[in-house]
N, C-alpha and C positions, 0 to 999 in steps of 0.2 A: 398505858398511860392515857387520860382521857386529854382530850383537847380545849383548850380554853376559848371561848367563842364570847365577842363584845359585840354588842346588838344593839343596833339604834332603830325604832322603827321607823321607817317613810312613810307618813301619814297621805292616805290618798280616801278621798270623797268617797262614800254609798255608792254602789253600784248604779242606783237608781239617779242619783245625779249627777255622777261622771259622764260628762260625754265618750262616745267609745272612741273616737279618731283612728278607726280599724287601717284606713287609709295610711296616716301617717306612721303609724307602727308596722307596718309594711312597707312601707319607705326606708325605715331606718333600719329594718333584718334585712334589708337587699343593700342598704348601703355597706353593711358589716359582712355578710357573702362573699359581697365583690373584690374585697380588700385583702391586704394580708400584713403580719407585721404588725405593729401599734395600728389598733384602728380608734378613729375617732369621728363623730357625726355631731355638728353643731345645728342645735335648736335656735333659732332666730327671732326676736319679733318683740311688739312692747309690752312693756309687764301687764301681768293680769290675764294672757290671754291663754294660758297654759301647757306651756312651756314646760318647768318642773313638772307637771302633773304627769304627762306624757313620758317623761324620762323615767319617773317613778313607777307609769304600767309596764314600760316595757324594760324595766329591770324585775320588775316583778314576776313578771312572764317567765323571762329567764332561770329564775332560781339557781341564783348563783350560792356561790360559798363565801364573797364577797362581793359589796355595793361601794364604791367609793362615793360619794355627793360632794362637789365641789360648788363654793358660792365664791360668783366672779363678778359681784354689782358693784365693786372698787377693789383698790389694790390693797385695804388692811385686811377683806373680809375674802 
């Protein structure tokens, strides 16, 4: 039986203009390491500064079999 698979892509910038932030994505695999259970690692800071973008490499990185993307900029969305 084949498996039904629903795909959104996460659009993330050209390599060539993505910052790498190698740094903080190496923050965030040692925060997930350290844990166990539900893990979760909150990205902080004011918009625009790339926040999503980040969450989006280092979900990519992983290649999972699923991505959840939650949007928390109010309580309808």
């Amino acid at each position: 039986e084949e498996e039904e698979v629903l795909h959104s892509e996460l659009s993330l910038p050209q390599d060539g203009v993505l910052l790498s932030r190698g740094q903080i994505i190496s923050r965030i695999k040692e925060s997930f390491a350290s844990q166990s259970g539900i893990q979760t690692v909150a990205l902080v800071g004011i918009g625009g500064v790339g926040k999503s973008t980040i969450a989006r490499k280092y979900a990519r990185e992983l290649n999972p079999r699923i991505i959840w993307e939650i949007n928390a900029e109010s309580r309808v969305t």
